[in-house]
DSSP file (Angstrom, degrees, kcal/mol; ACC not computed):
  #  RESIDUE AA STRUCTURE BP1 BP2  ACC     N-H-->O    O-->H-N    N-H-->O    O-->H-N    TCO  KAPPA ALPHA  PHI   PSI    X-CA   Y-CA   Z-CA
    1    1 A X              0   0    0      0, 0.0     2,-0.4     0, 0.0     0, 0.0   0.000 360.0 360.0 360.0 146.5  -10.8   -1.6  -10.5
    2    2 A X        -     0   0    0      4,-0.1     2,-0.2     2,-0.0    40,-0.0  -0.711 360.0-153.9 -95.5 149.9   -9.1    1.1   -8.3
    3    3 A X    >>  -     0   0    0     -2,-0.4     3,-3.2     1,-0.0     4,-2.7  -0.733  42.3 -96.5-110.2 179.5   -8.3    4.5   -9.3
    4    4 A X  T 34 S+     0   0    0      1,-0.3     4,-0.3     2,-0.2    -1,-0.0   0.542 124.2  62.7-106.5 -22.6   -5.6    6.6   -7.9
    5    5 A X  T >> S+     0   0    0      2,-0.2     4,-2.1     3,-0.2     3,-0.6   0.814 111.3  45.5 -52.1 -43.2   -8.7    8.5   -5.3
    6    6 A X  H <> S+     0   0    0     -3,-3.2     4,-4.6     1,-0.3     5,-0.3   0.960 110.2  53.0 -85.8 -41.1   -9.0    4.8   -3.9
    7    7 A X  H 3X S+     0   0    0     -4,-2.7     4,-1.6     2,-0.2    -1,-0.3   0.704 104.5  49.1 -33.5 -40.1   -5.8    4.7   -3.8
    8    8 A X  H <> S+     0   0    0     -3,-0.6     4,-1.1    -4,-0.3    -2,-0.2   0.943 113.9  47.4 -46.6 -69.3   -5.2    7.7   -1.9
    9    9 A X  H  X S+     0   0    0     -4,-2.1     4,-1.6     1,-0.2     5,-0.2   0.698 103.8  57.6 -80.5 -12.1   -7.6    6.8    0.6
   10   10 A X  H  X S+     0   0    0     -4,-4.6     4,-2.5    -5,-0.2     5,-0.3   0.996 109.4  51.5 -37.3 -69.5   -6.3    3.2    1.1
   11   11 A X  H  X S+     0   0    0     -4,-1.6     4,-2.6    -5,-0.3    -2,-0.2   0.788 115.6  43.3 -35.1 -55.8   -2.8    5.0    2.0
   12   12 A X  H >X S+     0   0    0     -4,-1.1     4,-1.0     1,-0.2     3,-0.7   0.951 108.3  49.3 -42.7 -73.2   -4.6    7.1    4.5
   13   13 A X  H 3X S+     0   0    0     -4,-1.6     4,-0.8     1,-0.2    -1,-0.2   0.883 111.4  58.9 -48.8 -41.7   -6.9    4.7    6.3
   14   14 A X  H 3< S+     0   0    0     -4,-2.5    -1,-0.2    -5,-0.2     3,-0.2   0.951 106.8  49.3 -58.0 -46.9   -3.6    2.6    6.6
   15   15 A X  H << S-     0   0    0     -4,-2.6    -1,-0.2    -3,-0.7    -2,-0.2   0.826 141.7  -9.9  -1.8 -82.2   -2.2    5.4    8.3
   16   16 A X  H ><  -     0   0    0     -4,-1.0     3,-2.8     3,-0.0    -2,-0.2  -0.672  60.1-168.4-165.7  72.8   -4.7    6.3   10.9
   17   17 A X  T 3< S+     0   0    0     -4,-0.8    -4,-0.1     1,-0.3    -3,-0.1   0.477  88.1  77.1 -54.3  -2.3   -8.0    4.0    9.9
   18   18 A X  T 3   +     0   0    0     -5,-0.1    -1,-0.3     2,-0.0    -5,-0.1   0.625  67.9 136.5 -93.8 -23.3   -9.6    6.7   12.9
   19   19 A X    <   -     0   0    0     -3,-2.8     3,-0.1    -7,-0.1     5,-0.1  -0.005  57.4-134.0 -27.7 118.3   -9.6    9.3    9.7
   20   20 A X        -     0   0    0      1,-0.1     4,-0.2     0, 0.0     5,-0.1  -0.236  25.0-112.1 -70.4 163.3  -13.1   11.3    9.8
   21   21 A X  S >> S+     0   0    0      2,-0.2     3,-2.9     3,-0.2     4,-2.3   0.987 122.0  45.9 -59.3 -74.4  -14.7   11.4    5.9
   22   22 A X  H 3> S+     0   0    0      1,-0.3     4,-6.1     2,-0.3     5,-0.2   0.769 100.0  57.3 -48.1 -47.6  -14.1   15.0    6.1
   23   23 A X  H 3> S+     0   0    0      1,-0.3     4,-0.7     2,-0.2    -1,-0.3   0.608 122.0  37.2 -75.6  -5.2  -10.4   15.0    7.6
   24   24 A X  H <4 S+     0   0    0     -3,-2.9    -1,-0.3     2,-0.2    -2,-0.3   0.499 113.7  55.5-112.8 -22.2   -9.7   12.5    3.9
   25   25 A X  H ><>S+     0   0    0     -4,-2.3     5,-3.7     1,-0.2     3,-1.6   0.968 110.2  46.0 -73.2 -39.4  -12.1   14.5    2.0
   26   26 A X  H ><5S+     0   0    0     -4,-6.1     3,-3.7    -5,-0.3     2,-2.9   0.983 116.1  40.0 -51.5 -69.3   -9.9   17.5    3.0
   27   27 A X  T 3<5S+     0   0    0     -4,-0.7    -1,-0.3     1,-0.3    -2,-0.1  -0.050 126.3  39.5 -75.0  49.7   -6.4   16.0    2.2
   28   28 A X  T < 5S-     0   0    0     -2,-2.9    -1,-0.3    -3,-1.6    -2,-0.2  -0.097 109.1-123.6-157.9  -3.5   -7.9   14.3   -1.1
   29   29 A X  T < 5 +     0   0    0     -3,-3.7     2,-0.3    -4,-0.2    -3,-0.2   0.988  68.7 126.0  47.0  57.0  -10.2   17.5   -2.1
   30   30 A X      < -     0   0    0     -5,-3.7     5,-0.1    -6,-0.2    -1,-0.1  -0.765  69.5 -97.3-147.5 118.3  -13.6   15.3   -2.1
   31   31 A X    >>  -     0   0    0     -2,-0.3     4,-1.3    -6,-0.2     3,-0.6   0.354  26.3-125.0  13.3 116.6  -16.7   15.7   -0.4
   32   32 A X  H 3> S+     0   0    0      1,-0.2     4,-1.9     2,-0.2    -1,-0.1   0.841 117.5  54.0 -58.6 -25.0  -17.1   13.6    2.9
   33   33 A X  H 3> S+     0   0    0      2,-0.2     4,-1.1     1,-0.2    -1,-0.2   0.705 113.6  45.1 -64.5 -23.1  -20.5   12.2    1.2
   34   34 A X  H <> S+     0   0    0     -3,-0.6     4,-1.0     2,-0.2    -2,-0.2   0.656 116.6  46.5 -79.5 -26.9  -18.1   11.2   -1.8
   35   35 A X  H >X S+     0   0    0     -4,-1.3     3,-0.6     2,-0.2     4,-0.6   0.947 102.6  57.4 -69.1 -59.0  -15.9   10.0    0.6
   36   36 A X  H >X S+     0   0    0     -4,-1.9     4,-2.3     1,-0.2     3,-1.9   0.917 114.5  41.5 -40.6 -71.0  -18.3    7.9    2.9
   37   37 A X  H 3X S+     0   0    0     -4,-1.1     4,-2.4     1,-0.3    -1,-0.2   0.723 106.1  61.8 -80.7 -11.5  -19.5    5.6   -0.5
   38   38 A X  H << S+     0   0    0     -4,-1.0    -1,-0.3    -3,-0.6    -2,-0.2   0.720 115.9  35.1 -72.2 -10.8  -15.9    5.4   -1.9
   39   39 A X  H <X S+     0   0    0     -3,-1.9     4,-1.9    -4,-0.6     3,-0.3   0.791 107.6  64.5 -92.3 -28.8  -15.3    3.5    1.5
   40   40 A X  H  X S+     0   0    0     -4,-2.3     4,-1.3     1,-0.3    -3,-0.2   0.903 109.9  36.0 -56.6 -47.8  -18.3    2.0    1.6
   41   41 A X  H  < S+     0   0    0     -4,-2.4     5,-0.4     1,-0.2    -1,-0.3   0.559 114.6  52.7 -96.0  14.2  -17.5   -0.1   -1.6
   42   42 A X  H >4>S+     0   0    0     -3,-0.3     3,-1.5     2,-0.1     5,-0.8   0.788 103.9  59.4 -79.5 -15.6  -13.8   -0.6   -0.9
   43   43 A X  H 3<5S+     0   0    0     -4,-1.9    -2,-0.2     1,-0.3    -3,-0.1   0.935 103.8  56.1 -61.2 -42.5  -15.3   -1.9    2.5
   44   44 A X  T 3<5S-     0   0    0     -4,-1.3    -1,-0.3    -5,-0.2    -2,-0.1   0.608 134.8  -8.9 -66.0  -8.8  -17.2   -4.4    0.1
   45   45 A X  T < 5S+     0   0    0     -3,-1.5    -2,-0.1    -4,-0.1    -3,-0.1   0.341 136.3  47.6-152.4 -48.5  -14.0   -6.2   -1.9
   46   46 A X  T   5S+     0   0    0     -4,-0.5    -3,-0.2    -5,-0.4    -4,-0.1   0.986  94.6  59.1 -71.9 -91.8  -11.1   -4.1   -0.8
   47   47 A X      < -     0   0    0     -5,-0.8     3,-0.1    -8,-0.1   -37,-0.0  -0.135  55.3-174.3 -41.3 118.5  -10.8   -3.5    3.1
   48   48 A X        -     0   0    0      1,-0.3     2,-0.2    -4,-0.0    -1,-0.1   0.962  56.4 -39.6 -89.2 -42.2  -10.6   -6.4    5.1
   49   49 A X        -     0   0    0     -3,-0.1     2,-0.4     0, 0.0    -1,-0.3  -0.953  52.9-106.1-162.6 175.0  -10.7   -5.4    7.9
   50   50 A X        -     0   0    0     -2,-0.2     2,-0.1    -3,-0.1   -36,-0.0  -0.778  37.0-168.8-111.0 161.9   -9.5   -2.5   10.5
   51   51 A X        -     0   0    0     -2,-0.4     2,-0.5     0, 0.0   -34,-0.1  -0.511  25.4-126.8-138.1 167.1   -6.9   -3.2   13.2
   52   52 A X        -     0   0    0     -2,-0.1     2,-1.3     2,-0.0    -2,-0.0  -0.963  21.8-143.6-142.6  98.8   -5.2   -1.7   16.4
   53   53 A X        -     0   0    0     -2,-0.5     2,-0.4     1,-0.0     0, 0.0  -0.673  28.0-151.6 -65.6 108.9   -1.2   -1.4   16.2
   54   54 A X        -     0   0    0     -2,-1.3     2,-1.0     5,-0.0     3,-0.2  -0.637  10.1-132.9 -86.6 142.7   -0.4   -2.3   19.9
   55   55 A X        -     0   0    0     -2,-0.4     4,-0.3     1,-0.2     6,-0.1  -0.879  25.1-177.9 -89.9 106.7    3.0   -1.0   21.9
   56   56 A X  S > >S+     0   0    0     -2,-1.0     5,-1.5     2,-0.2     3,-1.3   0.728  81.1  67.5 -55.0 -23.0    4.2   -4.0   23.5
   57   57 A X  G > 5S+     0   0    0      1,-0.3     3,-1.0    -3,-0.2    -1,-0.2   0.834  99.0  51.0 -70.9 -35.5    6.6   -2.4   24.9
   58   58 A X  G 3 5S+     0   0    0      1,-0.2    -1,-0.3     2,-0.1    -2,-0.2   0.868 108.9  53.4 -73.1 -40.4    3.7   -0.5   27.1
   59   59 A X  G < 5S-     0   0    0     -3,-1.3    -1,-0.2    -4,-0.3    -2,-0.2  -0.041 124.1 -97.5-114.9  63.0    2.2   -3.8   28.1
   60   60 A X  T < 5S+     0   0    0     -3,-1.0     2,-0.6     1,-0.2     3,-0.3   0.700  92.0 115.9  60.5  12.4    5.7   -5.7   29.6
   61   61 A X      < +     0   0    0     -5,-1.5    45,-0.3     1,-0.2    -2,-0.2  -0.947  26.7 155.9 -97.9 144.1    6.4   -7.7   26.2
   62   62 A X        +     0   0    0     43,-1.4     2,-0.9    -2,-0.6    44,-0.2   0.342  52.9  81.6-133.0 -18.2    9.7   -5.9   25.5
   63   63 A X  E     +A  105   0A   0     42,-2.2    42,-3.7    -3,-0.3     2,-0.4  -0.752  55.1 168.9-100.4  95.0   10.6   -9.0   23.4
   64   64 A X  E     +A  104   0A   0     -2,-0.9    65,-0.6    40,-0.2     2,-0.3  -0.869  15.2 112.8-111.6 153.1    9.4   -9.4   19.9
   65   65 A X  E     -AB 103 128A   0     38,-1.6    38,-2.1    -2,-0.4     2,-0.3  -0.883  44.8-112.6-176.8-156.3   10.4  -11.9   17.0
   66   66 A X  E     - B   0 127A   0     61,-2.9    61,-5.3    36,-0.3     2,-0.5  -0.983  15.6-137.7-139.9 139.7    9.2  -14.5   15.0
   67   67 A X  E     - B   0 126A   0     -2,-0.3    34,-1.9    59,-0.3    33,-0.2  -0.960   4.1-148.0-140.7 166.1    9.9  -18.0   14.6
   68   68 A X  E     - B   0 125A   0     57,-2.1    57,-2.2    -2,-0.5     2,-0.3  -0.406  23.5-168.0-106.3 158.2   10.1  -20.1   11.8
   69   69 A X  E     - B   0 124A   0     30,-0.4    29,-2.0    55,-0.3    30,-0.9  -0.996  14.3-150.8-158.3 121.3    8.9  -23.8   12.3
   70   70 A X  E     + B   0 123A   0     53,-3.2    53,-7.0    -2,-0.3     2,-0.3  -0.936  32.4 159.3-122.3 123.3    9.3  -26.5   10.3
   71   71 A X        -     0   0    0     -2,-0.6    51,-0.2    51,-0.2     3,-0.1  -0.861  47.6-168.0-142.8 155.7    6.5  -29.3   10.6
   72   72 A X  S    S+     0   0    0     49,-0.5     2,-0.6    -2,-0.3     3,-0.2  -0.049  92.1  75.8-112.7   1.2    4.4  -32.5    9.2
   73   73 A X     >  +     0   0    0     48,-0.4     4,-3.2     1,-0.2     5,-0.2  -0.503  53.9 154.1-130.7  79.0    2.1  -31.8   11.9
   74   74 A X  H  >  +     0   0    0     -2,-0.6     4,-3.1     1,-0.3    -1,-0.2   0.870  66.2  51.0 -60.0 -20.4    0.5  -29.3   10.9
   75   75 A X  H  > S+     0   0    0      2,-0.2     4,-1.6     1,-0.2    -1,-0.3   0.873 114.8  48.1 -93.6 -37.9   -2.8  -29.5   12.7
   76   76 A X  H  > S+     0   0    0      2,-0.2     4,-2.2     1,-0.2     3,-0.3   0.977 112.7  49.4 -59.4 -56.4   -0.8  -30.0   16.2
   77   77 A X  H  X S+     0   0    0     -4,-3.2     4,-2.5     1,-0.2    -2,-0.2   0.867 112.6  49.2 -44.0 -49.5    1.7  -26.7   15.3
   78   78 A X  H  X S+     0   0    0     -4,-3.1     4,-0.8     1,-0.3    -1,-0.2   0.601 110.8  49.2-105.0  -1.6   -1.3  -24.5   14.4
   79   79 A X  H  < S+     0   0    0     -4,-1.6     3,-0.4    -3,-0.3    -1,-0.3   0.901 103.2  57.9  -8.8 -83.7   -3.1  -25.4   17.5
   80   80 A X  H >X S+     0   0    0     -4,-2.2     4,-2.2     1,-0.3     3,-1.9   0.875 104.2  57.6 -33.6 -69.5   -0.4  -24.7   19.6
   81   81 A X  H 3< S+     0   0    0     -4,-2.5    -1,-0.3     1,-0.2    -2,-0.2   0.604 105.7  43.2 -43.1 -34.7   -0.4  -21.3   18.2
   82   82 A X  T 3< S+     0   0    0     -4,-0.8    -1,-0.2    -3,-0.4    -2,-0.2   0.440 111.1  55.1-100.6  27.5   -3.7  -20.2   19.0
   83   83 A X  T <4 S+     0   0    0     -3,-1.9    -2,-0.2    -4,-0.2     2,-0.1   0.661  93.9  82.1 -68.9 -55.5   -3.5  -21.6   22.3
   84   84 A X     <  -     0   0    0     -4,-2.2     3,-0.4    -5,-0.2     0, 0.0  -0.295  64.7-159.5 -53.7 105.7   -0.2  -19.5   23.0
   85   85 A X  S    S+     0   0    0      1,-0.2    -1,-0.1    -2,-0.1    -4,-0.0   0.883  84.1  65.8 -68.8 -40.4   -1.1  -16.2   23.9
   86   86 A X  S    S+     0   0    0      1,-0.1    18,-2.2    17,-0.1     2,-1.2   0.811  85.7  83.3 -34.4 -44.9    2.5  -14.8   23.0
   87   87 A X  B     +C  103   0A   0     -3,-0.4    16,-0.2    16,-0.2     3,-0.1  -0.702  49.3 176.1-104.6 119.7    2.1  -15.5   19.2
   88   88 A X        +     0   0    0     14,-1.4     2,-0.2    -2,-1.2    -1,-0.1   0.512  61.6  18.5 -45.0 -34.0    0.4  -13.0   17.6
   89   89 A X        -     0   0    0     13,-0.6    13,-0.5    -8,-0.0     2,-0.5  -0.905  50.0-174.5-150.6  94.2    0.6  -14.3   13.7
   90   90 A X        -     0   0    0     11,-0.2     2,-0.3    -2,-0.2    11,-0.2  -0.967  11.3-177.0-114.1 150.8    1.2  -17.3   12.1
   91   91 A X        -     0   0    0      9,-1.5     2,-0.4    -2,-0.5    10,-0.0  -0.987  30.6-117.2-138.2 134.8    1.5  -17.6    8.4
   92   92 A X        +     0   0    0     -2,-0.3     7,-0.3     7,-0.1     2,-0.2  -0.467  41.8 179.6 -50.9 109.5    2.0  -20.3    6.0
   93   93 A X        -     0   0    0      5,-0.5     2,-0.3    -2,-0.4     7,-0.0  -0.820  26.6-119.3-111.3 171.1    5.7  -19.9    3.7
   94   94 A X        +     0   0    0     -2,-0.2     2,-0.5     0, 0.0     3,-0.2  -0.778  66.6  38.2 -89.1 148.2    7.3  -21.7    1.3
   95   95 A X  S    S-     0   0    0     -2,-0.3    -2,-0.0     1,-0.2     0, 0.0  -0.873 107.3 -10.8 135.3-168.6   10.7  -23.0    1.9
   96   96 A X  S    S+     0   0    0     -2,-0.5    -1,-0.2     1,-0.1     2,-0.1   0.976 132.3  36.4 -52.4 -68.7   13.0  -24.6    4.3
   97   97 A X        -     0   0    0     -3,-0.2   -27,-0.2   -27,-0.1    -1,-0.1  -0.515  64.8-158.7 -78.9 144.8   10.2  -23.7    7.0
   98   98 A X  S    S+     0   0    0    -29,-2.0    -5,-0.5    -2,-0.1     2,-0.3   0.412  72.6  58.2-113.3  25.1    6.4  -23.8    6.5
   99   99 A X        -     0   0    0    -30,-0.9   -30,-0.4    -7,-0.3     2,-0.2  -0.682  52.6-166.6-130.0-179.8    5.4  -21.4    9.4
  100  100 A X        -     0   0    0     -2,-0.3    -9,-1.5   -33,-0.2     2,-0.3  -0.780  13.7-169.7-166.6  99.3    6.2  -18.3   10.2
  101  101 A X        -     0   0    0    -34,-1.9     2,-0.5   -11,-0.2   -34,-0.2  -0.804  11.3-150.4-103.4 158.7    5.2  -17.4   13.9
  102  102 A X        -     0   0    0    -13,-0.5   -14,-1.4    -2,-0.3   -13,-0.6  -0.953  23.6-164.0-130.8 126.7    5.4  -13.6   15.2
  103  103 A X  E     -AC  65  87A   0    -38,-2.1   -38,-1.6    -2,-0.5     2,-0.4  -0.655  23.3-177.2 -98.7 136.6    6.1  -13.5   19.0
  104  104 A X  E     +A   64   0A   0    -18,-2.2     2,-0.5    -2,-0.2   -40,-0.2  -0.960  23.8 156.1-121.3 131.1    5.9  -10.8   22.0
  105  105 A X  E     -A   63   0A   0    -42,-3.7   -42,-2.2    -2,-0.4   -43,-1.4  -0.954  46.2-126.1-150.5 146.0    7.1  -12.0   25.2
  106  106 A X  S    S+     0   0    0     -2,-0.5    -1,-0.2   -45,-0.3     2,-0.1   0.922  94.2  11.5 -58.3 -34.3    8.4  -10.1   28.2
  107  107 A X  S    S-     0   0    0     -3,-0.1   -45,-0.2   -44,-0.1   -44,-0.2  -0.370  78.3-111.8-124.1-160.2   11.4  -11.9   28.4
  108  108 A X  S    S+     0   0    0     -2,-0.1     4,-0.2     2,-0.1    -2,-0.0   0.037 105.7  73.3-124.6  25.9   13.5  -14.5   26.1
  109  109 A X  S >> S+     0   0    0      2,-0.1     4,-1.1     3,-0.1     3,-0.7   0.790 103.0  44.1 -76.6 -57.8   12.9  -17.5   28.5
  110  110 A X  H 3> S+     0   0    0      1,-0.3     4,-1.5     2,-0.2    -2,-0.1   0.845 112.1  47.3 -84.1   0.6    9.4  -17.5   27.3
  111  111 A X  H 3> S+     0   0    0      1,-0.1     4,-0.9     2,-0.1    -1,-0.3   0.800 114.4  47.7 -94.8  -8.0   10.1  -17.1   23.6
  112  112 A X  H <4 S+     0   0    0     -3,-0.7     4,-0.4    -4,-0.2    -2,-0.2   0.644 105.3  65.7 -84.3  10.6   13.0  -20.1   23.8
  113  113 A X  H  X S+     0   0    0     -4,-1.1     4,-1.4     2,-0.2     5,-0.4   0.948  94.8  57.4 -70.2 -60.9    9.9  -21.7   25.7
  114  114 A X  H  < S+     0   0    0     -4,-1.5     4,-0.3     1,-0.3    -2,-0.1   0.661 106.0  50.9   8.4 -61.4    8.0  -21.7   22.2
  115  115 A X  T  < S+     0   0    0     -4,-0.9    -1,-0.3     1,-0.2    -2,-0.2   0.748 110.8  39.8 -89.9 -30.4   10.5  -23.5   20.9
  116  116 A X  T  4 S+     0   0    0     -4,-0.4     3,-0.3    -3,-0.3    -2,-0.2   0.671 110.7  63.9-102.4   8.8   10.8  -26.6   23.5
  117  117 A X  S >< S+     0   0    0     -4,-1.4     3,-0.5     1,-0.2    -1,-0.2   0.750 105.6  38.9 -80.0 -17.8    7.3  -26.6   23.7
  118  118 A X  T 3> S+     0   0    0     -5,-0.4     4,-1.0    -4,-0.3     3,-0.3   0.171  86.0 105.1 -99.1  22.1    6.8  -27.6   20.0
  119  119 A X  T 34 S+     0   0    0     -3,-0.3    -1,-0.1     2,-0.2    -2,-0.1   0.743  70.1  60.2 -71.0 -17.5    9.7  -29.9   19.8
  120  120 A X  T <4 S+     0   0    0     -3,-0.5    -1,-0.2     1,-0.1    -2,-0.1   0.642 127.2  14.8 -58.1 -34.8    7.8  -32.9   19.9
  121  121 A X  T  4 S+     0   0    0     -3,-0.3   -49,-0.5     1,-0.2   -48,-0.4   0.288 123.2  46.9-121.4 -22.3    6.0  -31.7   16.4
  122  122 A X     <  -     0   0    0     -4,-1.0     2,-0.4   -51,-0.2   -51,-0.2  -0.983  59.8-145.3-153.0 130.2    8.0  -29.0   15.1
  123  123 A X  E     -B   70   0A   0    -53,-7.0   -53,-3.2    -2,-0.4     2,-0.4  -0.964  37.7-173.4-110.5 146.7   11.9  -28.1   14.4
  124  124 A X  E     -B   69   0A   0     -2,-0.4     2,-0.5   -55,-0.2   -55,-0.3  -0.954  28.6-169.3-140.9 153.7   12.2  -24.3   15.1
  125  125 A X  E     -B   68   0A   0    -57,-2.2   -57,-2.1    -2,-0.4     2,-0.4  -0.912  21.9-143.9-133.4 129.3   14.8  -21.8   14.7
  126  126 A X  E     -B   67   0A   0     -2,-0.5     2,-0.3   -59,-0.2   -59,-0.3  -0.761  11.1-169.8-110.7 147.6   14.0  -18.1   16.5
  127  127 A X  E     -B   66   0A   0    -61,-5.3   -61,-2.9    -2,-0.4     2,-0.4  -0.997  20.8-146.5-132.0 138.6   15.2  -14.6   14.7
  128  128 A X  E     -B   65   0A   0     -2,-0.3   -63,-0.2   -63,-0.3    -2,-0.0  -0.985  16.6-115.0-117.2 119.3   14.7  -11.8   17.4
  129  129 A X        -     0   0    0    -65,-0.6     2,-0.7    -2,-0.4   -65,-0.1   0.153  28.2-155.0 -36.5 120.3   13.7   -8.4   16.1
  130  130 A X        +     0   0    0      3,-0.0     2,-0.2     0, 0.0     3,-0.1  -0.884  56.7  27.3-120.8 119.9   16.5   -5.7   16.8
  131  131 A X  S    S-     0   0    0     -2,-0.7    -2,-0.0     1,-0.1     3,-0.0  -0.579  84.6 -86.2 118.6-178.5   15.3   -2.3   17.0
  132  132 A X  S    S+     0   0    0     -2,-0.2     2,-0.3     2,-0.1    -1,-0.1   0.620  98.7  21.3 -87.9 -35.4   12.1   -0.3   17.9
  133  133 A X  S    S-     0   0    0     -3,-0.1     2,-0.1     1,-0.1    -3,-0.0  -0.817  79.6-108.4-139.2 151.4   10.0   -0.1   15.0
  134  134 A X        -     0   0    0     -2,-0.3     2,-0.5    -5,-0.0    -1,-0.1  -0.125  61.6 -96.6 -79.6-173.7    9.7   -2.3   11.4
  135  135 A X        -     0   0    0     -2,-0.1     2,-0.1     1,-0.0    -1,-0.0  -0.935  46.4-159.9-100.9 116.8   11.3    0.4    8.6
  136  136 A X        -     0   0    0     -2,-0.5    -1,-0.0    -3,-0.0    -3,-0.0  -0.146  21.4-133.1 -90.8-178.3    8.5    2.0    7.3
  137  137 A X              0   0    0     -2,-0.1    -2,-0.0     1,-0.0     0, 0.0   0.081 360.0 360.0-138.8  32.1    8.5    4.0    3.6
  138  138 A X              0   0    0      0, 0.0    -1,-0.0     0, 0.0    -3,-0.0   0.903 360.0 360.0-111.0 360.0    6.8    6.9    5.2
């Protein structure tokens, strides 16, 4: 069970996962050796793993969005997707659709490409991200 210390440092490491023991022991008041084994076992159940937020924007994808994909074939759709260097994410929903892709593509020829390449297998409907940033709650 977590207590409101793992808590803390979850929030942090989510943050900036580059956080030193010390630079969380500081903002938490605890020891960086107290620090070090409270990561050590969230690292064991908790943490899955750490990650690298990229700026598309920086490497010519200016276009992000997701599309949603509605399928019976599954094993063809989720192929497709980790062939396709453009989608980032796919996730299983419930619902009208049962995918969920999340796209970056320089332009929006190659995310309506997405879509008539899966047409054989897949019906898919694209929602394009407006704005810079998700809304964040910090």
């Amino acid at each position: 069970m977590l207590d409101h210390i793992d808590h803390q440092i979850l929030d942090l490491l989510k943050r900036n996962a580059r956080l030193t023991y010390t630079e969380i022991g500081k903002q938490i008041n605890m020891s960086s050796p107290a620090v070090k084994t409270r990561i050590e076992r969230l690292e064991d159940n908790v943490i899955k793993r750490y990650t690298v937020e990229v700026n598309h924007k920086e490497l010519n994808k200016g276009i992000h969005g997701f599309v949603l994909f509605q399928t019976k074939s599954c094993e063809k759709l989720t192929n497709y997707c980790k062939e396709n260097n453009n989608i980032i994410d796919l996730w299983r929903i419930g619902g009208e659709y049962n995918y969920m892709a999340e796209v970056v593509c320089e332009g929006m020829e190659e995310l309506e490409q997405i879509s008539k390449d899966t047409t054989q297998f897949a019906f898919s409907n694209i929602l394009s991200v407006l704005g810079d940033h998700p809304v964040n709650n910090d």
